[in-house]
KOLTITI-271966 format. One record per residue: x, y negated, z of N, C-alpha, C, CB in turn. Coordinates in Angstrom, 1 decimal, m for minus. Glycine has a CB too. Example, Ala and Ser with C-alpha at 12.3 -4.5 7.8 and 13.67 -1.06 7.14 Angstrom:
% residues 2
      nu      nv      nw     cau     cav     caw      cu      cv      cw     cbu     cbv     cbw
    13.2     5.7     7.8    12.3     4.5     7.8    13.2     3.3     7.8    11.3     4.5     9.0
    12.8     2.2     7.1    13.7     1.1     7.1    12.9     0.0     7.9    14.1     0.6     5.7
% end
This chain:
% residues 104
      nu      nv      nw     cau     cav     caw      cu      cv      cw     cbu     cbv     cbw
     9.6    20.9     1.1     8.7    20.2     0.4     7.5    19.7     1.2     8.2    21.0    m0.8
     7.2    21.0     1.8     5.8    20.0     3.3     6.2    18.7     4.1     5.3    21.1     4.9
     7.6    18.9     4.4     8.0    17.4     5.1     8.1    16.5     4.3     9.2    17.2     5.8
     8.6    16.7     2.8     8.4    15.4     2.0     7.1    14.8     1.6     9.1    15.7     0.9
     6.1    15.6     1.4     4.7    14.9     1.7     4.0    15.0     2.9     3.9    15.4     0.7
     4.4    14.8     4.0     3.8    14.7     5.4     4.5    13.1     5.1     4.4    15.8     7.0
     6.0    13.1     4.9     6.9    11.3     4.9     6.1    10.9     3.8     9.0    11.2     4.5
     5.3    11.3     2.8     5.1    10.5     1.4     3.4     9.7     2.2     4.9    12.0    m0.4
     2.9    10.7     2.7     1.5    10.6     3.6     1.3     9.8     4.1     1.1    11.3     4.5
     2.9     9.6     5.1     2.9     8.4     6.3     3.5     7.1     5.8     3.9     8.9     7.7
     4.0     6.7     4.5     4.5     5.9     3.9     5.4     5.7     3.9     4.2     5.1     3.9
     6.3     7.0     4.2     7.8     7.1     4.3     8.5     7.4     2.9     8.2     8.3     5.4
     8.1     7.0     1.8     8.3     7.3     0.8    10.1     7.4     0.2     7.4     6.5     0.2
    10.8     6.4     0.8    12.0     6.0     0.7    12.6     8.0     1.5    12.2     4.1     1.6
    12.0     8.5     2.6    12.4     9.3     3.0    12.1    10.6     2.3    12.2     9.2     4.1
    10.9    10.6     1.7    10.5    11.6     0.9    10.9    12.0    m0.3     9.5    11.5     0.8
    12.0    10.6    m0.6    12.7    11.1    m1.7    14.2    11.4    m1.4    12.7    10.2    m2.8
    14.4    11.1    m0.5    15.9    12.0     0.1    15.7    13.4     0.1    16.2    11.7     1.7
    14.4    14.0     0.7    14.1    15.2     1.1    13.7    15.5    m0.1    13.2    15.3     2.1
    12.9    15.4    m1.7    12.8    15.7    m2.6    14.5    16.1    m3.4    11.8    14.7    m3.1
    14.9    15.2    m3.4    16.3    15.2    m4.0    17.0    16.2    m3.3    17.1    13.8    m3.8
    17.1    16.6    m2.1    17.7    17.8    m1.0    17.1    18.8    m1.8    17.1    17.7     0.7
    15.7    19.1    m1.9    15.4    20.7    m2.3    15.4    20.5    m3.3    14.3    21.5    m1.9
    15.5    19.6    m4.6    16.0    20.1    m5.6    17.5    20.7    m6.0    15.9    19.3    m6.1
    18.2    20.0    m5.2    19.7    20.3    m5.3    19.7    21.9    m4.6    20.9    18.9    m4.2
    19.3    22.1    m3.2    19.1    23.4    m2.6    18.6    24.2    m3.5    18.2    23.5    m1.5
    17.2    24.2    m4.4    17.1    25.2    m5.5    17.9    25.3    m6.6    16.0    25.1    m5.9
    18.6    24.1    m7.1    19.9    24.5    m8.3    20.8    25.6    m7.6    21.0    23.0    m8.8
    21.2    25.1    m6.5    22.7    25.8    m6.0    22.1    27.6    m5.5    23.5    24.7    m4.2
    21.4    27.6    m5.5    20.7    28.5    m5.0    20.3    29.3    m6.0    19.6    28.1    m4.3
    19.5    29.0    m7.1    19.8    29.5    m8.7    21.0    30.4    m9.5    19.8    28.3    m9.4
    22.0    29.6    m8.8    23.0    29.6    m9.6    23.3    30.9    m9.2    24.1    28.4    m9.5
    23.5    31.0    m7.5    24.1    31.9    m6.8    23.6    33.5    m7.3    23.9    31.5    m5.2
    22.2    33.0    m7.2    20.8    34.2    m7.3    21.1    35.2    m8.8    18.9    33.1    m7.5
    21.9    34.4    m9.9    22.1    34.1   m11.4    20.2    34.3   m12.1    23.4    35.4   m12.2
    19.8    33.0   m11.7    18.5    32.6   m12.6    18.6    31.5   m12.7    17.3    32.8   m12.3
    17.7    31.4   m14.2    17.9    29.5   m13.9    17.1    28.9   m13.3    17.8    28.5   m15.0
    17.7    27.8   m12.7    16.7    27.0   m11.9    16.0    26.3   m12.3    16.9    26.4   m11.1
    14.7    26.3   m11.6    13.8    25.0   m12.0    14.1    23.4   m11.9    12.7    25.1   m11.1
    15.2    23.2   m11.1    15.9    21.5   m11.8    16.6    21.8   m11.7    15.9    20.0   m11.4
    17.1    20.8   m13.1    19.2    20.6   m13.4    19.0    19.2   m13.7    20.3    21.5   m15.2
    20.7    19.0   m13.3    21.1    17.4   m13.5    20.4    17.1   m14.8    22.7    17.1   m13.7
    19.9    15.7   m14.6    20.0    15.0   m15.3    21.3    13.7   m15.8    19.0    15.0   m14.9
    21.7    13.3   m14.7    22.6    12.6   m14.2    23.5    13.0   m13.8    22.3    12.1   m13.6
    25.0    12.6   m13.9    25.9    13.1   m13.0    27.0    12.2   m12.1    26.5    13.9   m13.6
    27.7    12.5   m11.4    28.8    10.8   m11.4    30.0    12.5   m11.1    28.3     8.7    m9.4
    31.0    11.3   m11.6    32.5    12.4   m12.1    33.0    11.2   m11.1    33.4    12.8   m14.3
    34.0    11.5    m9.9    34.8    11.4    m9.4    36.5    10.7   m10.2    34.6    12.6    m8.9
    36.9    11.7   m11.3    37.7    11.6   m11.7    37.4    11.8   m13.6    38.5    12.2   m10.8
    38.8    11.2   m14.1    38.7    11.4   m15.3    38.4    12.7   m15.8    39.7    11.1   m15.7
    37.8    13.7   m16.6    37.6    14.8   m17.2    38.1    15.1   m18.5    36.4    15.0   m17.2
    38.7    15.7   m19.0    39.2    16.5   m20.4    38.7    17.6   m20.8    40.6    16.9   m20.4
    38.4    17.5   m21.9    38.5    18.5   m22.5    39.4    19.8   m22.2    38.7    18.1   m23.5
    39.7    21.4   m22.8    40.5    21.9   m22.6    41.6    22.2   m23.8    39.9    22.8   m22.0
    42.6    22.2   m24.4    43.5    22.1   m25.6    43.2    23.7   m26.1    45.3    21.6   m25.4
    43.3    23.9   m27.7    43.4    22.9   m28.3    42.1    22.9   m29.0    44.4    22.9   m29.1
    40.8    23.3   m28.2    39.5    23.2   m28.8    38.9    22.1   m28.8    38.7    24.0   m28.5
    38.7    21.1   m27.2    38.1    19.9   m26.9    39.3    18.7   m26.2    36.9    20.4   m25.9
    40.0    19.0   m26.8    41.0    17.9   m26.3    41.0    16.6   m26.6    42.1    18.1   m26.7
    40.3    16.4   m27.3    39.8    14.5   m27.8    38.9    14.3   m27.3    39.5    13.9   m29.3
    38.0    15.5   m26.0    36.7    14.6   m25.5    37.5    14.4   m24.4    34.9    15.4   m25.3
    36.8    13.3   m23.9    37.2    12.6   m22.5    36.1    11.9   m21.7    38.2    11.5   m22.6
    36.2    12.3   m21.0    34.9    11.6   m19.8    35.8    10.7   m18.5    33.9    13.3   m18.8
    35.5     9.7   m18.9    36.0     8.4   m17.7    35.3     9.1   m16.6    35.3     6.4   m18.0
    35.8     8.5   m15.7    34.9     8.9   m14.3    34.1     8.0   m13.9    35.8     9.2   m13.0
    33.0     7.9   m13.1    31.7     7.1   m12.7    30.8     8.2   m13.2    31.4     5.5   m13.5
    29.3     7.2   m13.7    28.0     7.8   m13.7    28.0     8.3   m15.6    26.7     6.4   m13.0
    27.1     9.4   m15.4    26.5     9.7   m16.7    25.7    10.6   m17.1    27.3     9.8   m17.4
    24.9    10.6   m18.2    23.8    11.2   m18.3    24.5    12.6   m19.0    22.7    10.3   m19.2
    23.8    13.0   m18.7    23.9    14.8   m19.1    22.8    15.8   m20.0    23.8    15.7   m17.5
    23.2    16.6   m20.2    22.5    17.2   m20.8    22.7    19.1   m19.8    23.0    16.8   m22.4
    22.0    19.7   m20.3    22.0    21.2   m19.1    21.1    22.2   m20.1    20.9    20.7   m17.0
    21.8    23.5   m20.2    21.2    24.5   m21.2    20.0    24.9   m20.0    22.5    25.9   m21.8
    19.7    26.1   m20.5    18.7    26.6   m19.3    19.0    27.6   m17.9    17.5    27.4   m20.0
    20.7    27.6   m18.0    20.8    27.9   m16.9    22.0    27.2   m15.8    20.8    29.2   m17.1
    21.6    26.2   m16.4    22.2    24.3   m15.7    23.3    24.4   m15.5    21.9    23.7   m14.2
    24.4    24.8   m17.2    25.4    24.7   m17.8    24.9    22.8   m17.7    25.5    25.8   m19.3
    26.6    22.3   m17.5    26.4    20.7   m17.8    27.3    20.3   m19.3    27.1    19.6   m16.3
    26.8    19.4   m19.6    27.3    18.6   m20.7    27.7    17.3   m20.7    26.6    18.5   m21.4
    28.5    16.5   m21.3    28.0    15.1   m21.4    28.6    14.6   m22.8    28.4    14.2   m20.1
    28.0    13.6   m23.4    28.3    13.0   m24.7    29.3    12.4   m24.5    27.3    12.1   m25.4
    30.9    12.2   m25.2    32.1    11.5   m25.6    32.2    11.1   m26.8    33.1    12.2   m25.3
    32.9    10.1   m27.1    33.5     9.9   m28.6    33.8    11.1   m29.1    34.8     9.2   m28.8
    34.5    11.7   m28.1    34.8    13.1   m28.8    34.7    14.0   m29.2    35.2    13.6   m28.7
    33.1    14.3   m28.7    32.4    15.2   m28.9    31.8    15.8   m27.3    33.2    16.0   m29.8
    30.9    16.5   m27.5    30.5    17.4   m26.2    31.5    17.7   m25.1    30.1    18.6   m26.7
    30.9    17.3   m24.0    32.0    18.1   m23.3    31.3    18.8   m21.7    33.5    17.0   m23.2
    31.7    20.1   m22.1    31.4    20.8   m21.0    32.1    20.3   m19.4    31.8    22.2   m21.4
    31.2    20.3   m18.3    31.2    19.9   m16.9    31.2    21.3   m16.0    29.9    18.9   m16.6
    32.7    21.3   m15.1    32.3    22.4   m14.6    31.6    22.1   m13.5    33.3    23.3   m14.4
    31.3    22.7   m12.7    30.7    22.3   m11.3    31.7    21.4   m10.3    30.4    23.8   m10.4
    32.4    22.0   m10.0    33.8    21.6    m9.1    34.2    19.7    m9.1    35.3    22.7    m9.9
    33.6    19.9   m10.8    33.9    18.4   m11.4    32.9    17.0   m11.5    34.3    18.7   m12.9
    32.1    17.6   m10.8    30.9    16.8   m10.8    29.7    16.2    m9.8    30.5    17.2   m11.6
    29.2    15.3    m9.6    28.0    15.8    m8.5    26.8    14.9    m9.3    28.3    15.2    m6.5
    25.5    15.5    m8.9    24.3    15.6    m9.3    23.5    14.2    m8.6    23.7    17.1    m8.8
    23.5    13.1    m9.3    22.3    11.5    m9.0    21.2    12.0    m9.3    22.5     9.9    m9.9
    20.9    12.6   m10.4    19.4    12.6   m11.0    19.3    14.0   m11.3    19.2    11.5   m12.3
    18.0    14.5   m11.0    17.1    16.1   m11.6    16.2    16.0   m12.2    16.5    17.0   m10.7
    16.0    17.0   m13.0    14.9    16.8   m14.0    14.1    18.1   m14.1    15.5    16.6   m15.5
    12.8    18.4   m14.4    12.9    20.3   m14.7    13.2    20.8   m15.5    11.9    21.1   m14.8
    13.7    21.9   m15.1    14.2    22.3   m16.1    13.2    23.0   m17.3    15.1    23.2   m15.6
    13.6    22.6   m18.6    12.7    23.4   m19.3    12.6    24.2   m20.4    12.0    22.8   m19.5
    13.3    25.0   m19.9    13.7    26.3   m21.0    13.1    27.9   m20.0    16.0    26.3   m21.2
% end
């Protein structure tokens, strides 16, 4: 975080948010490992590939693959809205565009 406001100082701002976005992601994954919640979870996610539900409880939610907004309990469980209803994101299945704090 001190190099990202030394780059924010020097008007490297474009770099200070690479490096903001870095120790956020470093403190989620790091949370997870530790088992506490972390102070940011996705807000955002982008899915690689199609996602399903698992049968026969969530099998009509479907998540196209690209970008989408999420939702995250307080210990940065993911979500995201489908026709079908909620549908849980495991890790493996997803990667993190946007953080938020967490606030639970």
């Amino acid at each position: 975080m001190d190099e990202a406001d030394l780059c924010r100082n020097e008007g490297a701002t474009d770099i200070a948010a690479l490096l903001d976005e870095a120790w956020r992601a470093l403190e989620f994954y790091r949370a997870v490992q530790a088992k506490r919640p972390p102070r940011w979870v996705p807000a955002a996610i982008w899915l690689p590939n199609l996602v399903r539900g698992d049968f026969p409880i969530g099998h009509n939610a479907v998540a196209e693959a690209g970008h989408h907004d999420c939702k995250s309990n307080a210990w940065g469980a993911i979500s995201v809205a489908t026709p079908g209803g909620e549908l849980g994101i495991k890790p493996a299945e997803y990667y993190p565009t946007r953080w938020r704090r967490n606030e639970a």
